[in-house]
N, C-alpha and C positions, 0 to 999 in steps of 0.2 A: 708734405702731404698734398697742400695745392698743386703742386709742380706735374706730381704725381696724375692727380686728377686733371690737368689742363693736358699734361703728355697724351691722356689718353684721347680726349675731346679733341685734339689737333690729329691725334692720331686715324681716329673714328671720322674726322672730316676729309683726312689724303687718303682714306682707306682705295673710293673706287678710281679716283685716279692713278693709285698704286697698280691693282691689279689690272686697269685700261693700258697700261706703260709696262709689266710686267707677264700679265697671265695669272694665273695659279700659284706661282714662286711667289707671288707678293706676299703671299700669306707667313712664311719665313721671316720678311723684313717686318711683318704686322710685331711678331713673333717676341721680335727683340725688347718691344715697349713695355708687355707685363714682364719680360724676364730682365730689365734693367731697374725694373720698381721693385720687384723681389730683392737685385742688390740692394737699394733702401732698405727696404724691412730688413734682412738680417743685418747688413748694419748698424740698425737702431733698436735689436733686438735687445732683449732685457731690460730697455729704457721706458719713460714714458714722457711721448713726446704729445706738447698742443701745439693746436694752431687757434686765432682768436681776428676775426678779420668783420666786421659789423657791416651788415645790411639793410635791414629793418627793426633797430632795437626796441621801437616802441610796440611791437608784436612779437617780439621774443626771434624775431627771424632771421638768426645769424650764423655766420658758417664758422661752428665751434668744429671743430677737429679734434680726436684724441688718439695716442695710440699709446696700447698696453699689452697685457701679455694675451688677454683673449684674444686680442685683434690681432698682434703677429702674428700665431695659430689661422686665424683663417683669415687672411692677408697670402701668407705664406699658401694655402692651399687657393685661393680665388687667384693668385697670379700665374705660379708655379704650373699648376694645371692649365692653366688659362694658354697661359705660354705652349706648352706640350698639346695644345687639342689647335692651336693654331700651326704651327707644324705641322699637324697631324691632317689638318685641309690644304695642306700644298699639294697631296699625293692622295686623298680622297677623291675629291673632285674632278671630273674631267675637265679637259681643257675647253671646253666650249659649253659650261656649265652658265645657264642663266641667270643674271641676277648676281653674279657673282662677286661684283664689286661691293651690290648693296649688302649683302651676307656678312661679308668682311667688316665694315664699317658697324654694322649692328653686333658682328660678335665683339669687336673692338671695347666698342662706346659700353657693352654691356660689362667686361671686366673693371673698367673704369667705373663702371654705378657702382657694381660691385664691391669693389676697395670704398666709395664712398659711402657705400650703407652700413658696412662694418666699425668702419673710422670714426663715424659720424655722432658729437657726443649730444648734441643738441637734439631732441627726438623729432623735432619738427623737421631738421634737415633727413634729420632718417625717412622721414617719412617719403618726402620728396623723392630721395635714392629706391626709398621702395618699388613706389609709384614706376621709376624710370624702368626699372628692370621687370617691370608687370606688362610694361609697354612693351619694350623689346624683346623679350618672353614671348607675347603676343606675334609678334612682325618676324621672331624666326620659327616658332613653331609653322608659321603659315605662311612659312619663305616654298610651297610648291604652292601657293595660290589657287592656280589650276584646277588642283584636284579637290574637290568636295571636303574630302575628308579630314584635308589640312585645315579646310576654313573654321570646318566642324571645330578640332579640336584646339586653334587659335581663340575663337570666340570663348568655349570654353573656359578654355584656361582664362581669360581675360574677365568673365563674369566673376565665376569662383576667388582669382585670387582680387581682382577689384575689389566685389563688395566687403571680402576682409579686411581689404586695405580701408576700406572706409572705417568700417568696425574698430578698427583700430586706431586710427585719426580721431574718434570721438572720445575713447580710452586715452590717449596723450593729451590730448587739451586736458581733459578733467584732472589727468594725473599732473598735469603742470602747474592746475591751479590751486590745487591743493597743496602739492610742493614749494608754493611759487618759486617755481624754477622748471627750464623746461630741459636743463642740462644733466643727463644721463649719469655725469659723475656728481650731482650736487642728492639727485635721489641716491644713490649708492651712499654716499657718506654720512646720511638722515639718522639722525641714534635710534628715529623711532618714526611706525607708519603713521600715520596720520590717524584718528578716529572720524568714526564714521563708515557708512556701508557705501560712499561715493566713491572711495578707495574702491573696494568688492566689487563693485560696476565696472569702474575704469581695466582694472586688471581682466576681469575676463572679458573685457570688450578688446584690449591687446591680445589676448591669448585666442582669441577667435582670427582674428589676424594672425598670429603665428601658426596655427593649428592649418588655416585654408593656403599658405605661404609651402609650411612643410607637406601638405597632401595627408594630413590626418582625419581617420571616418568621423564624422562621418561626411568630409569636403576633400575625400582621398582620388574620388575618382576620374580629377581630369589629368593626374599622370602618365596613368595608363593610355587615354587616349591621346596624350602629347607627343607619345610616341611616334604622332605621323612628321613628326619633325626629322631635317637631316640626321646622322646619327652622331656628327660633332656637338649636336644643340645636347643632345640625349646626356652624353657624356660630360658635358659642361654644366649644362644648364639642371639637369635634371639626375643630376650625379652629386657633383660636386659641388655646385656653389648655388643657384636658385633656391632650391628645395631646403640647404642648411640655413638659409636667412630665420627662417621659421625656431628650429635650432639655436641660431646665435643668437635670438630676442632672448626667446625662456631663458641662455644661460645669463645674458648681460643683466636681466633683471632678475635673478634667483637669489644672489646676495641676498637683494633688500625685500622682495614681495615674496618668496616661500613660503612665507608663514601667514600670507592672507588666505583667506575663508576660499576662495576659487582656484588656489593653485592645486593643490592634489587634489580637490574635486574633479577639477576639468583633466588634468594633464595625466594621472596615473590610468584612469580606467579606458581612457579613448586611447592613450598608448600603449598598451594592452592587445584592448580590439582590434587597433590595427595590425597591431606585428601577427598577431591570427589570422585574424581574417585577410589580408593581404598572401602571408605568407601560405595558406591554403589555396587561392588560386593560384599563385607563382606555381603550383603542382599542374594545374589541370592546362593551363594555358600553351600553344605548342610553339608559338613565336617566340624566337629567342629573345627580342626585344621586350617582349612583352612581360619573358618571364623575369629577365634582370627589372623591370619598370613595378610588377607585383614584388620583388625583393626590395626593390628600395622602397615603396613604401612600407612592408612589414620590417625593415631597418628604421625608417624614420622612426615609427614608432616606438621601439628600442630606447631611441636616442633621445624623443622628448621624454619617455617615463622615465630617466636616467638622471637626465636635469631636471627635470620635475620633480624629485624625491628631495633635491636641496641641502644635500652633505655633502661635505668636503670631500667623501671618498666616492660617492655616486659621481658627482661633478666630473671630479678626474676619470672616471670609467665614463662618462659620459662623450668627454673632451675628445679620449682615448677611440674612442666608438666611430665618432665624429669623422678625425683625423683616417683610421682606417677605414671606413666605406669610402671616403673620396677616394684613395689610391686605387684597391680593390675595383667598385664601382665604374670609375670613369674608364678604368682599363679595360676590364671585359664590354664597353658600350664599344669601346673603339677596334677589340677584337670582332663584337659582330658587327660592325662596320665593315670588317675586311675581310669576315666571312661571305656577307652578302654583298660586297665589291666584284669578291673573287666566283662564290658559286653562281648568282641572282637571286637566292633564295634562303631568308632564316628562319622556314618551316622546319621545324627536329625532324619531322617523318621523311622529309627527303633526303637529309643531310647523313653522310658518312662516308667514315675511312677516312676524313681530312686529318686526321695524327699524321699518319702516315706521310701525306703531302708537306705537310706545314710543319716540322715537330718543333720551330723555334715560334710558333705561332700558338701551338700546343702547350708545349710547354708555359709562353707568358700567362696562357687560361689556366693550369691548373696552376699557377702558384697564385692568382688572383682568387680563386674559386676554393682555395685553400684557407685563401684567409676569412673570404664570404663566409667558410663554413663554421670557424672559428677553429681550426684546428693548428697545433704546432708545427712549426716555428715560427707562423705569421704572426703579424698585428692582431687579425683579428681574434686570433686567439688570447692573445696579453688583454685587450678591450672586454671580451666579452667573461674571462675569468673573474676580472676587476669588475663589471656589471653585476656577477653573481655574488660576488663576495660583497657587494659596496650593500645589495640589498638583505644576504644573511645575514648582514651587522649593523642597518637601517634602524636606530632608535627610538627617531622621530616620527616611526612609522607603529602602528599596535600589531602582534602580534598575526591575530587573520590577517591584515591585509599585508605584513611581509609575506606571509605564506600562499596567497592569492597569485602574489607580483612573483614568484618565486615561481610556482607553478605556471601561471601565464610564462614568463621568457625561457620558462625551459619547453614547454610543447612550442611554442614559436621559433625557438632556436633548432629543435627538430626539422620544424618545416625546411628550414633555411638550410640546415642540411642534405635534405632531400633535394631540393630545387638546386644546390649546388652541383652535389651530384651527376641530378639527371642532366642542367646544363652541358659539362662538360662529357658526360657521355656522348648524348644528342647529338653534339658538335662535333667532337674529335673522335668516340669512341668506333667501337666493330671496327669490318672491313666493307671494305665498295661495293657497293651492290650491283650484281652485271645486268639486272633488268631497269636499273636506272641511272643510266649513263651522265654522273653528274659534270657537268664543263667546269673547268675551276683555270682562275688567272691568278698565275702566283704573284705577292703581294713584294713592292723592293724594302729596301732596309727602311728606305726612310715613312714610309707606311709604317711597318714595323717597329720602330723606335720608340717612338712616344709609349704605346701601351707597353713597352717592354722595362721602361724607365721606370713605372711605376709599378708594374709589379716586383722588379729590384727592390724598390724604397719597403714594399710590404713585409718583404721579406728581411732587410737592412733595419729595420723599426723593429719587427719580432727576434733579433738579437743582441741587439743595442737599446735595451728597454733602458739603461739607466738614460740615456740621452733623452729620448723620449719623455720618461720621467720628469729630468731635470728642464723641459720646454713648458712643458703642461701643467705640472705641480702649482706654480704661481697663482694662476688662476682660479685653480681648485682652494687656495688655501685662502682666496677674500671671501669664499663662502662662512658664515657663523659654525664656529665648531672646530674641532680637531682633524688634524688632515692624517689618519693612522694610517693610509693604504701606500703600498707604491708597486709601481709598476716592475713584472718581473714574469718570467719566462717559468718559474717554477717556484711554489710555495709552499714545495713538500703535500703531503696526501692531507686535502680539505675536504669540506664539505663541496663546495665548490667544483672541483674537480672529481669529487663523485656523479656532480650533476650532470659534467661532461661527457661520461661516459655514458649516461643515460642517455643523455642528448645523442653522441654517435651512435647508439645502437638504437634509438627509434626512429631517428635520421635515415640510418640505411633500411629498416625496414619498410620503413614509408617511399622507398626508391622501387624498394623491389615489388611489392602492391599497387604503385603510380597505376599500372592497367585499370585498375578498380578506383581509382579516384579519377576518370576521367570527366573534359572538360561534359556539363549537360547543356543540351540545344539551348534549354530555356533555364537558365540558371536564375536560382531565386538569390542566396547567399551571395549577400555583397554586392548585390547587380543596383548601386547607388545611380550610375549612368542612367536607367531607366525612372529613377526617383529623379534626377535632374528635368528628364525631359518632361516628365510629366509635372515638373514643379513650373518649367518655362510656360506648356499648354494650358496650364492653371492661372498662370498671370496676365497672359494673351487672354483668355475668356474674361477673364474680371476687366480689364479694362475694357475690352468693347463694350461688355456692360455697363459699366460705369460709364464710357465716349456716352454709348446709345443716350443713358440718363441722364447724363452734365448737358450735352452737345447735343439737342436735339436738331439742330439745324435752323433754328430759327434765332436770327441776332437780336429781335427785342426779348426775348426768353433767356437768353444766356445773359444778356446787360441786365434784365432785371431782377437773374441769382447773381451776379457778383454785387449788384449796389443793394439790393436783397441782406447780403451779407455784411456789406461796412457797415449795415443801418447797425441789424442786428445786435450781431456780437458786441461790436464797442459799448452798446449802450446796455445792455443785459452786463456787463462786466463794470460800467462804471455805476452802475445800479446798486450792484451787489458788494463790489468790494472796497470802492473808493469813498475815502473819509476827508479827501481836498475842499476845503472853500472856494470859490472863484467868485473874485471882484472883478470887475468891469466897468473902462470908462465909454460910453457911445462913441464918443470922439474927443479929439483935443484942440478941432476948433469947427467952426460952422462950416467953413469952406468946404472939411472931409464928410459933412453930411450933405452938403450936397454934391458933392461929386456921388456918396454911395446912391442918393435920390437917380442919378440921371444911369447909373450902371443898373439897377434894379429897373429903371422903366426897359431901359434899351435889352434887358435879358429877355423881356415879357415880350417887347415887341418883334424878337426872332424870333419868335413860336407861333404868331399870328401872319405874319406876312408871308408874302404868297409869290413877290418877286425874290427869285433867286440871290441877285446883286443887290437889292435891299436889305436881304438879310445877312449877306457876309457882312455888308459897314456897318451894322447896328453893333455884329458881333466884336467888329474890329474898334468900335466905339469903347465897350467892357474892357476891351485890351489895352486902349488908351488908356484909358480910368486908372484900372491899375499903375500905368504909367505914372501919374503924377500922383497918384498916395504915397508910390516908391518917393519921388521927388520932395514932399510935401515931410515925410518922415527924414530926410536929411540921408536918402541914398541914390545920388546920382548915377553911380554908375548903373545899379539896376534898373532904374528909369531909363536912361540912355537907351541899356539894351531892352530892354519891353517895348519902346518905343519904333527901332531899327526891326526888332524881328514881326512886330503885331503889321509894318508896314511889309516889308518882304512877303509875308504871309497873306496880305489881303492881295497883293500883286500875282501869288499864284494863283490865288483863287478864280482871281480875274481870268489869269491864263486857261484854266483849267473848263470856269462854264462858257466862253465861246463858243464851247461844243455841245451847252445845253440849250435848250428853250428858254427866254425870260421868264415866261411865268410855271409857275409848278399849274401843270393841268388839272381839271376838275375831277376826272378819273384817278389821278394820283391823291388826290387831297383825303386827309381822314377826318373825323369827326372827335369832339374832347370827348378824351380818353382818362377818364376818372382816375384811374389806376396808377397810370403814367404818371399823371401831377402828383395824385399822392407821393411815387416814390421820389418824383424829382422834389417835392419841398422833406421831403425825409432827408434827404443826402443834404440838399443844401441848409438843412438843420444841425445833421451830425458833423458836419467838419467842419464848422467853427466850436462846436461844443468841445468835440476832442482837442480842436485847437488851444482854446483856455482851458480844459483839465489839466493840459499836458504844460503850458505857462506855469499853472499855479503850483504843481507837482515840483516843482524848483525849489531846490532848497542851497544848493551852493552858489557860489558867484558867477553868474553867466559868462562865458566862454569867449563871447563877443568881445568881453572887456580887455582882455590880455591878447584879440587877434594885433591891434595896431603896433603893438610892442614889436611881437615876435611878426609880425610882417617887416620891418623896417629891419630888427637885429639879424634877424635868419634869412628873410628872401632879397635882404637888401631893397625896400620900395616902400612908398609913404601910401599906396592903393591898396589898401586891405584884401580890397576884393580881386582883384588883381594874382596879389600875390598868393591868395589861396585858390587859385585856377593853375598857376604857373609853378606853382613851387610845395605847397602845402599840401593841395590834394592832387598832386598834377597826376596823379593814378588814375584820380575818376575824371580827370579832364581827357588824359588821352583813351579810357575805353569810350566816353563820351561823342570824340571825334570818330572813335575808328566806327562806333555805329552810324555816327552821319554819312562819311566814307559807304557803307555797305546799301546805308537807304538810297541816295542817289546813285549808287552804282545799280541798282534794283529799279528802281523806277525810269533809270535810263535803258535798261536791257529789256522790260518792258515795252517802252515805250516804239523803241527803233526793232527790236525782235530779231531782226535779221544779223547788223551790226553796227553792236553797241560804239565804238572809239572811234575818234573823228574830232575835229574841230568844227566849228561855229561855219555853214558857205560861207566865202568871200560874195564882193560884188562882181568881180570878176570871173564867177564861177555860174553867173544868167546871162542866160543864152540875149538878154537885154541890154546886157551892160553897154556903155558909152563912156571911152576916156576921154573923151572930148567935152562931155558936158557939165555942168556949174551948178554944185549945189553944198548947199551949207553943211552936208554930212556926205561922205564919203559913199553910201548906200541909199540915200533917201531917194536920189532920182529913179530908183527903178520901183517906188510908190506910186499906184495908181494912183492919180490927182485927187481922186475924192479922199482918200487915203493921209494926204500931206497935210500937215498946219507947220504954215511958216514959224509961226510964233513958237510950237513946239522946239521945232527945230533949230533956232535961233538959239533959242535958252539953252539948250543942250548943249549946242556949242561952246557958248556962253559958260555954263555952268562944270561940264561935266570935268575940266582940269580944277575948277577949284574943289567939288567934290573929292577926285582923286588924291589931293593934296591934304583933304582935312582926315581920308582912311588912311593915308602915313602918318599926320600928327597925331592921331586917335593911338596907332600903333606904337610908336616912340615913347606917348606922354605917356601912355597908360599904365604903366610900373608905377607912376609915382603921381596921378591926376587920374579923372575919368577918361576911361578909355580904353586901351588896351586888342588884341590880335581878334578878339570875338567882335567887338564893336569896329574896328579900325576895316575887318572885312566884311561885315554887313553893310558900311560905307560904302565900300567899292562895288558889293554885290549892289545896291543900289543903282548906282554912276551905270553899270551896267545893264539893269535894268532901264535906267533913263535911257540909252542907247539905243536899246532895242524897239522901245515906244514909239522914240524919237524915228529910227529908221528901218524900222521892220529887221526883219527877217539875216538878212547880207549886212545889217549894218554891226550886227554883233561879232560877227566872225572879223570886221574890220575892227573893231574896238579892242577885242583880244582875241588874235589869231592862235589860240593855245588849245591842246588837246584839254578838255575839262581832266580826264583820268590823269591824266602826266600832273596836274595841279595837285587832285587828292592824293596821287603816290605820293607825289615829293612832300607836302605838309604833313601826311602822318610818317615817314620814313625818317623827316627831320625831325617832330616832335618825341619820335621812340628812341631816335639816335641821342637827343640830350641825356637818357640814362648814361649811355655809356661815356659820354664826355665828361658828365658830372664825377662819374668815378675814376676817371684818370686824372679827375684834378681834387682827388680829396673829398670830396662829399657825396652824401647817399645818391643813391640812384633818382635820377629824377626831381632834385633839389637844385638849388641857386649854390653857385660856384664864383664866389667873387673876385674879379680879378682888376686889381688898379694900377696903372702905369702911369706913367709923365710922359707930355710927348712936347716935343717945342714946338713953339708957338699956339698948340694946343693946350698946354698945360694936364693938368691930372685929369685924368679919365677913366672913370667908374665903371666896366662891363661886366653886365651876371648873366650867368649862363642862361636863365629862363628867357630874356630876350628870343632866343633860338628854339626852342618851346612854341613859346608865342608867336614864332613867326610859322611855324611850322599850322599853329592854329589858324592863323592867318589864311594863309593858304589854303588849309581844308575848305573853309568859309568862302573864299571866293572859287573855287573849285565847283561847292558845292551848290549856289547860285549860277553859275553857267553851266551845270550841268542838268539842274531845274528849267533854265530858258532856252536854253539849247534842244533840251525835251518836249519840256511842256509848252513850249513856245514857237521855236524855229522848225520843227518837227508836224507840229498840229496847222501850223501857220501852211505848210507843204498841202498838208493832207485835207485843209476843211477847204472848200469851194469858194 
């Protein structure tokens, strides 16, 4: 099953240079991929096969695989079809069709989620698979870009089925923790649900996710408008396989959750509603697309009431249902695909006489529209027999409401008749009209083909019920209960089939009335699109309301609701509900009170001084402080680096007021502000209070204790702190970096406005330069004399290799000593900054001649890339890989993968310093006078 899902990811990445090398024919060789994973599935048909490969076990994140008899079933339809609608864009498409390659690639990769979302037994990976196909959904509905209306109903669709997807992500955590287990087949095997109404939450928080997935009312309506997608998307995506995801949840979890409080709540009366209410516009609407797009959803709904009823013989009518709309379905999308190829138009009122022209084209519509209707010898007739009968002998259901459900799918299976009907009249029926001269391009075989295939299967299905039978049954029979029903072409004179007869004969008269249910300008019934828009302009007004209120525009008003807030709440909540004691030592020796003495005067005296650079070193003062409590508590390394970034930091500051005035003018100055101080000694009251609540709140053995262990067993390193940068949390180290990466990539583009990339000038690069002349730094001589101090420049000389040397030993030692890729480049970033002190402006570009961006690529490119190294060599992504050799005269030698991590960090770090001085420095040095 990986093999499977990699074939298709390699395949979705050659896609566009397939068709750049090919044309349009690529789509053929696309072709092959789902229809060589189809041979898998029926080879491992009747089996049940896993797969079990770890990624993140400590958050349940692992790529469980399973495959059963559900999953063959639509495995078999997501490839099968899959395969046949890629065909079927060899010969749609024109040959100078835009975008063509990316289409390819996104139809690809979305087969492939596909198969993964079915597969998939871990519900956290499903979700993922969900997610992927909600995206690519999005990107091919809205593959004409261009046009307004694609954007329109891309977005759409991406809201809708998004916020379900979310909905549903809050329903699988819950249901996992309750479970504990987040694996699909470990819930299925449970003797028993859980108690509790957390269960009741979680389910219809998933079933709201299925429901906005399948396009059920009252989340039906971005179907219809998906329509503005190619009509390969239509037929895939919104046929057969997108739309059933919805489908396949309810069935995979009907086994075990049926019998919660929200399953027939939710799923019998909304699938219902739909199958009406859909199936009633499918009547009024005149686009043929439109009208198959209102059939499939008054089909979904069908399909979830089906499995939503939770017996063994619904199930199978259900499955049954399932299997026949994809065939049915995807074929007449691709017939009017090649109606409107051929004519330009799939308005009913223009179209006719095409029998005539087309009768093998004809023909695949009415045995497609045959089975749509539920009539003999099709599929959909055996599906929809077994629907009625699964619910005349529905047990578990009370008496009115089989009679409701009964009544509901037979006036909905009417409609469906109608709308079949009027379909293929629309399309193929009369003759040519001579006051409207329609052009028509006859379609070649291999156009043809695909929908022809499966209107075959519809009709190969509705005579070969036992096969069908003997495919589907399995899954029907892990539902609780007795599996009495089976599949069958004839069950002698039923109830059932009295219903049918009912069903065609109000079927055709609602054909022949259609005049009188035409579509209305201003339609009320079902017009849920206008409920969306107006749901959108409703959430646009409250937020600028709410902007206007939060954001008044003023920065000491908005600082003083958030700190407003930390006061607040924390302490109103440890007011009311916290029962902790909190002991407290002042200190643990004199030294730490007066360090806190000299960091408490120097806070007071930032807020009084009036020179600019007076007040950054008082602040940079605080920062040292901290420094040495870090040191004084027996943690170097954090010291270290407080130390390295409080100095970097007061250096920008330096950089940055050059271009202020020393003193803050008297026009700027404010007067004390009562207010102010109050909140600032508030804050600085509540975060050491939460601080010890949140100490004494402990009650197991602090977590610190067992880091040094498991830093040395796991990350291979004696630096604790180290190894939970590089190895432990190397997750939040690399988003860590990749925000550094974005801020100096920001305040560089800023800064230069025009263009951003460039390295550091040489000295070479002023119009002053002299190779001839003699000075201690490569740059310094083009320093105005007043400018120069020998003694600076000396030391630099002097200094600046040994600095260099000690950001390499900082780097090396730091795995297993203070030190490490953060501190080892804040070294250098220093050395650097000495440089530039030392010799302006040219003297930095001489120091290191490097693009700053080439630096941030390559450190975060290498720190992302240690994922994948780590897991070619055996361990999680993003962890230490230890690998020990002998080497002569070397002897044994220790390498872990985090090394390369950390140098990757490295590199951000000194990246991220020349691209601070390079800005804020070499840049402003240009521009101030």
């Amino acid at each position: 099953m990986l093999a499977v899902l990699l074939v298709h990811a390699l395949a979705a990445l050659l896609a566009p240079l397939c068709v750049r090398v090919l044309g349009r024919n690529a789509f053929y060789l696309l072709a092959l991929v789902p229809l060589g994973s189809l041979g898998w599935v029926i080879a491992h048909w009747g089996t049940t096969v896993t797969t079990r490969m770890q990624w993140a076990p400590q958050i349940s994140m692992n790529i469980d695989l399973r495959f059963d008899a559900l999953t063959a079933v639509m495995c078999t339809l997501v490839l099968g079809i899959g395969a046949l609608i890629l065909a079927y864009c060899g010969r749609y498409f024109e040959r100078d069709e835009a975008r063509l390659g990316v289409f390819a690639a996104e139809l690809t990769g979305f087969a492939g989620a596909m198969f993964g979302l079915v597969t998939s037994d871990n519900m956290l990976l499903l979700y993922v698979f969900w997610e992927i196909t909600t995206v690519l959904s999005f990107l091919l509905v809205g593959h004409y870009a261009e046009r307004s209306v694609s954007r329109r109903a891309a977005i759409q669709a991406l809201l809708v089925t998004g916020a379900g997807g979310l909905a549903m992500l809050v329903g699988i955590v819950i249901l996992g923790l309750r479970y504990d287990s987040f694996l699909l087949s470990d819930l299925l095997a449970a003797s028993s649900v859980p108690a509790g109404s957390a269960v009741s939450v979680a389910v219809g928080l998933v079933l709201i996710g299925a429901i906005s997935k399948s396009a059920i009312v009252p989340l039906h309506f971005w179907l219809p408008g998906a329509m503005a997608a190619p009509t390969p998307v239509s037929a895939y995506l919104h046929a057969a396989a997108m739309v059933k995801a919805g489908i396949y949840l309810v069935a995979r979890l009907a086994p075990a959750l049926a019998q919660t409080p929200p399953w027939h709540l939710m799923l019998l009366p909304l699938g219902i509603a739909t199958m009406l209410l859909a199936g009633w516009r499918a009547i009024q609407v005149h686009d043929l697309k439109l009208v198959l797009a209102f059939g499939t959803v008054s089909q979904l709904g069908l399909m979830i009431t089906m499995m939503g009823v939770g017996t063994p013989d619904a199930a199978l009518a259900g499955l049954t249902l399932l299997v026949a709309h994809a065939l049915f379905k995807a074929c007449l999308f691709m017939v009017v695909g090649i109606i409107d190829h051929g004519a330009g138009t799939r308005d009913l009122r223009e179209l006719s006489g095409l029998g005539r022209r087309v009768p093998v084209l004809c023909a695949t519509a009415v045995l497609a529209a045959l089975s749509m209707a539920g009539l003999p010898p099709l599929l959909g007739f055996v599906g929809k027999e077994s629907a009625l009968g699964a619910l005349w002998s529905a047990e578990v259901l009370s008496s009115p409401v089989r009679l409701a459900l009964l009544a509901g799918v037979t006036v909905g299976s009417a409609f469906t008749v109608a709308y079949s009907i009027r379909f293929v009249w629309g399309a193929f029926g009369g003759t040519a009209n001579p006051g409207h001269a329609l052009t028509w391009h006859a379609p070649g075989p291999l156009l043809l083909g695909p929908p022809a295939v499966l209107a075959v299967a519809g009709l190969a299905g509705g005579f070969d019920t036992q096969s069908v039978d003997r495919w589907l049954s399995p899954y029907a029979g892990s539902l609780p209960g007795v599996l009495d029903a089976h599949l069958a072409l004839w069950h002698s004179f039923t109830g059932p089939l009295a219903l049918t007869v009912v069903i065609v004969a109000a079927g055709i008269a609602l054909f022949l009335i259609r005049g009188r249910i035409g579509e209305p300008a201003h339609p009320r019934l079902g017009n849920a699109d206008r409920g969306y828009d107006a749901a959108l302009r409703a959430m646009d007004r409250l937020s600028l309301r709410i902007t206007a209120t939060v954001q008044s525009g003023s920065l000491p008003a908005s600082q003083a609701t958030i700190l407003g807030t930390l006061i607040v709440l924390p302490t109103v909540l440890l007011a009311v509900g916290t029962r902790t004691g909190v002991r407290l030592r002042l200190w643990d020796s004199p030294l730490q009170a007066a360090i806190g003495a000299i960091l408490i005067a120097m806070a007071l005296a930032a807020t009084v001084l009036r020179n600019r650079l007076a007040s950054v070193l008082v602040v940079g003062v605080t920062g040292y402080g901290c420094g040495v409590i870090f040191a004084l508590h027996g943690a170097p390394d954090l010291a270290l680096t407080q130390f390295l970034v409080e100095t970097l930091t007061l250096v920008v500051f330096v950089l940055v007021l050059r271009a202020f005035p020393a003193e803050i003018a008297e026009s700027q100055g404010t007067a004390f502000k009562f207010r102010r101080a109050l909140l600032a000694i508030g804050v600085g009251i509540t975060v050491p209070v939460l601080a010890a609540f949140a100490i004494a709140a402990k009650h197991a053995n602090p977590i610190w204790q067992a880091i040094p262990d498991a830093a040395y067993r796991i990350g291979g390193g004696k630096n604790a702190v180290n190894v939970l940068l590089v190895d432990i949390r190397a997750w939040d180290t690399l988003g860590e970096i990749s925000v550094l990466v974005v801020a100096a990539t920001g305040v560089a583009s800023l800064v230069f406005r025009s263009r951003r990339f460039g390295s550091a000038p040489r000295a070479a690069d002023s119009p002053n330069y002299d190779p001839d002349a003699v000075s201690w730094l490569p740059a310094a001589r083009l320093l105005d004399r007043r400018d120069r101090s020998m003694v600076l420049q000396i030391t630099t000389r002097l200094v600046f290799p040994t600095i260099m040397v000690l950001s390499v030993y900082f780097f090396f030692a730091g795995h297993n000593a203070p030190g490490g890729g953060f501190a080892g480049g804040l070294v250098a970033g220093l050395a650097l900054t000495l440089r530039y002190l030392a010799g302006g402006r040219y003297e930095l570009g001489e120091a290191l001649p490097v693009d700053a961006g080439h630096l941030l690529g390559a450190g975060l490119t290498l720190a992302a890339g240690t994922a994948t190294a780590s897991l070619l060599l055996g361990a999680p992504p993003l962890s230490s890989a230890i690998i020990e050799v002998t080497l002569p005269l070397l002897g044994q030698i220790k390498l872990v993968t985090a090394m390369f991590f950390d140098l990757g960090v490295y590199l951000v770090i000194v990246g991220l310093v020349l691209d601070v001085l390079r800005s804020l420095g070499a840049r402003l040095d240009k521009e101030i006078p």
